[in-house]
C-alpha positions in Angstrom: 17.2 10.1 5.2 14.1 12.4 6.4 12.8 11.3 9.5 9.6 13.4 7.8 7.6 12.5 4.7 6.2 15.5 2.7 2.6 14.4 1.6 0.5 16.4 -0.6 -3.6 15.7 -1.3 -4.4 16.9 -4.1 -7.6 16.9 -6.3 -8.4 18.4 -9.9 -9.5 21.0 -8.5 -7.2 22.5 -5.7 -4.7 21.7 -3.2 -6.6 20.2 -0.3 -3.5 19.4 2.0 -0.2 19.5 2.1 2.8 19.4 5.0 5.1 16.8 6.8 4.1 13.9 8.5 5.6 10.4 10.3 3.0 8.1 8.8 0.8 8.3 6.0 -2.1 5.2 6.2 -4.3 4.9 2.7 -6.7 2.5 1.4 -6.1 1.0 -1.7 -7.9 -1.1 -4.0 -5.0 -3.8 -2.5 -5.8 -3.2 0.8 -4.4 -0.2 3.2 -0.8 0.8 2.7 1.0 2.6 5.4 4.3 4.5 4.5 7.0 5.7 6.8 9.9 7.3 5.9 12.5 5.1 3.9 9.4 3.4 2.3 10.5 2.0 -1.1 8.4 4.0 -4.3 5.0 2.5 -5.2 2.4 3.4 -7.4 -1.2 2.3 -5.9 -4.8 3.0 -7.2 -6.7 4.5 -4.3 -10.2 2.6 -3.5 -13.3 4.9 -4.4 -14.2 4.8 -0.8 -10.3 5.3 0.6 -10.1 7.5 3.8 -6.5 8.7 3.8 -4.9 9.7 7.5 -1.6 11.5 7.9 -0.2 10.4 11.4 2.1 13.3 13.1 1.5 16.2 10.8 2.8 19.3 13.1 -0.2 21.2 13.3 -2.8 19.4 14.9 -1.3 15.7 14.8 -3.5 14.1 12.7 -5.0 15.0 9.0 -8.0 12.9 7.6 -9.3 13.5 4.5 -12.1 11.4 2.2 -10.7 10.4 -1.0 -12.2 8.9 -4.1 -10.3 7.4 -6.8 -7.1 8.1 -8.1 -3.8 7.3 -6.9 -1.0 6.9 -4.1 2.3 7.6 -5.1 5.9 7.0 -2.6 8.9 8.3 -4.3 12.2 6.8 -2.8 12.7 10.9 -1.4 10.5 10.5 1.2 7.6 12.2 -0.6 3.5 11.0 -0.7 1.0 12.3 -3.3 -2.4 11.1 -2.9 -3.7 12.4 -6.2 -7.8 11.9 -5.7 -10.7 12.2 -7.9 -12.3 14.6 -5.2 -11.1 14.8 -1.7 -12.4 16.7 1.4 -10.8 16.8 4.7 -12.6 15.6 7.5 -13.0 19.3 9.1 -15.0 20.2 6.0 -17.3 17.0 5.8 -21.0 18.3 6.0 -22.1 15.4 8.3 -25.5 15.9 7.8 -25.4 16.5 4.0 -23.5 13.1 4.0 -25.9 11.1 6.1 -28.5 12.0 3.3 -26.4 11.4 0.8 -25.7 7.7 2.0 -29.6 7.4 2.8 -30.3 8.8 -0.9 -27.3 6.7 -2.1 -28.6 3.8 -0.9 -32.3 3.7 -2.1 -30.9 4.5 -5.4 -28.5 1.8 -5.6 -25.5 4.4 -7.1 -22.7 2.4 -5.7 -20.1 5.4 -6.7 -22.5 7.9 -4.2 -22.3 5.3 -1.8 -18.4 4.9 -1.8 -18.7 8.9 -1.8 -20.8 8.8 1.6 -19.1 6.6 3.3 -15.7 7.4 3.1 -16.8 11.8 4.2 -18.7 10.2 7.1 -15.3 7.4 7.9 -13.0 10.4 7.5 -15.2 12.6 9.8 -15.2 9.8 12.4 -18.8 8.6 11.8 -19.4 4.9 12.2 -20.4 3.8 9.0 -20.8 -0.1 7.7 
């Protein structure tokens, strides 16, 4: 058995992560899943607002990245895709740009930019409610 997990986070578009980690913690439309190595498979739908973190990835010890939609998927080899609608890391969240989409979001009453806003701000560390 591993004592790594590979995870990859993908979107339609690109490849927006991918490497080894000791943890990965998602939210789900089930609640948050967390999945160590030697976690059993599972197939989950990711919640539109899911912030996904990858604990002990080698290069900087933590990866966070704002996902929307989609799905988690554990294979029994020690291998995590999160396979999003769209998905940003936190690095590349455009804080501002968010903060007026939430505001924009909000007044509007789009539920789905809402979900959007809050889970770039969450996954760039923001406090959002």
């Amino acid at each position: 058995m591993s004592k790594k997990l590979f995870v990859e986070i993908v979107s339609p578009e690109r490849e927006v992560w991918a490497g080894e980690g000791d943890m990965v913690i998602a939210k789900t439309v089930d609640g948050e899943i967390g999945v160590q190595p030697g976690h059993l498979p599972v197939l989950a739908l990711l919640a539109q607002d899911a912030v996904v973190r990858v604990l002990g990835a080698r290069e900087t010890g933590e990866v966070r990245a704002a996902a929307h939609g989609g799905f988690v998927s554990v294979t029994g080899e020690g291998r995590v895709s999160i396979l999003a609608e769209t998905a940003e890391l936190a690095e590349d969240v455009d804080v501002d740009r968010a903060r007026a989409a939430l505001s924009s979001a909000t007044e509007e009453g789009d539920t789905d930019a809402l979900s959007r806003a809050r889970s770039r701000l969450r996954a760039a560390g923001e406090d959002v409610a």
